[in-house]
Steps between C-alpha positions, in 0.01 A plus 500: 500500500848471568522171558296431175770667326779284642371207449421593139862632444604167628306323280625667197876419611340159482379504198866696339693127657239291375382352804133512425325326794655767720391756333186339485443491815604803572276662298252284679567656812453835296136397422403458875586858546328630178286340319457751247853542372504382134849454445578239806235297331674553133813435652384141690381438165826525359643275763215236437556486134887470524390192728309369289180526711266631234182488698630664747618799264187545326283547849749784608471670141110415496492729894679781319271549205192472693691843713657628188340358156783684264784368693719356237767309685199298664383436147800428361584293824178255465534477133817321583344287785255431289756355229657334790223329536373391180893340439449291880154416342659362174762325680306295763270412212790291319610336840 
């Protein structure tokens, strides 16, 4: 458990600098210890939609509401992966 906490701690520095993939995979490593913590998967969420990897955002956010199905940063979270998504869609239509 204490290692769980470090790396999530480190993850959130991470995420405070910007650097996103770190953070990412930190909270990564996070998931290999617990599988059940909500808020590593919100937070890798976070990362994925800051880098622009939409798909990836929206499975983490779709894990957390099949645990918790009222937790609103995962809903908020894949809304915005979802309109992610939709704009990538629009674009690669035009090309």
């Amino acid at each position: 458990m204490e290692k769980f906490k470090r790396l999530k701690n480190e993850g959130n520095d991470f995420v405070k600098t910007g650097e996103y993939e770190e953070a990412a995979n930190k909270y990564s490593e996070c998931m290999k210890l617990n599988t059940e913590e909500c808020t590593v998967y919100t937070n890798r969420a976070l990362c994925y939609l800051k880098l622009y990897k939409y798909e990836e955002a929206k499975r983490d956010c779709d894990h957390v509401l099949q645990i918790e199905d009222s937790n609103i940063k995962a809903f908020y979270r894949r809304a915005l992966a979802y309109k992610g998504l939709q704009v990538r869609r629009k674009n690669m239509a035009g090309i």
